[in-house]
N, C-alpha and C positions, 0 to 999 in steps of 0.2 A: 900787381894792382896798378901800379903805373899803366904798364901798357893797356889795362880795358881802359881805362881812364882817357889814354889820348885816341884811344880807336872810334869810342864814346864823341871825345871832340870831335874828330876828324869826319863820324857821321852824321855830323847836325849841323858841318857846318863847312863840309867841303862838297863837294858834284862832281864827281870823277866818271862823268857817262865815256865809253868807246869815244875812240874819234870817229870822225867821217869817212868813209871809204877815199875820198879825194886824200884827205889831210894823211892817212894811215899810207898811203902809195907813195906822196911825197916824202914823208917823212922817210920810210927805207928806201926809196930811189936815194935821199941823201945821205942816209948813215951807211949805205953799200957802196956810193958812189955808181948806181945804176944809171944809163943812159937811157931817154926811150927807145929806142931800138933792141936793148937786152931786155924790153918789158913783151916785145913781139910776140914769142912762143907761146905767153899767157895772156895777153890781152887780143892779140891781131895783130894784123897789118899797119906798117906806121900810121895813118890815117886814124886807126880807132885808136892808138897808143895815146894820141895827143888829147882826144872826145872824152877818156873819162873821168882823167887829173883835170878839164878845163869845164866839166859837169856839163856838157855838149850831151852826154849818150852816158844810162843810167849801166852797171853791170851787168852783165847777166850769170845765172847759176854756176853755168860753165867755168864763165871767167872767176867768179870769187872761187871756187875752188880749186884752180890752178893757182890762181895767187895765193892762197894759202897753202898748199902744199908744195909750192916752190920757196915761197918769200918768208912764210911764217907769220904773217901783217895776220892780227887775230879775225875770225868769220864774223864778230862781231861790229867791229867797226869796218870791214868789209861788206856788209850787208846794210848799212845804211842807204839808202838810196836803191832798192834792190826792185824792178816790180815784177 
């Protein structure tokens, strides 16, 4: 009973949407300790590596799903910013 009870709180009064695709990239470039240049093979050439952590150049389909099946960073907060 407990736990419906704080799941209960937790839904009326917390907003746990995805992160942003920027913030989700950052976030594992620093719990990996990835460099951008290990982001190359899935994002580009250094140029675009830097465009999509600094919101310069939106992802594209390709790229979210290299980064998800190399990094694990979820599709969802990988697809914000997606067009």
């Amino acid at each position: 009973m407990l736990i419906t009870l704080i799941e209960e709180y937790e839904n009326k009064h917390d907003d746990f949407a995805p992160a942003d695709s920027v913030a989700a990239i950052r976030f594992r470039m620093e719990q990996e300790g990835l460099t951008p240049r290990e982001l190359e093979p899935y994002i580009g050439q250094n140029g675009r590596v830097s465009e999509a952590p600094h919101r310069k150049r939106p992802l594209s389909l390709r790229k979210v799903k290299r980064l998800h099946d190399e990094s694990k960073i979820p599709y969802e907060s990988l697809m914000a910013g997606v067009q």
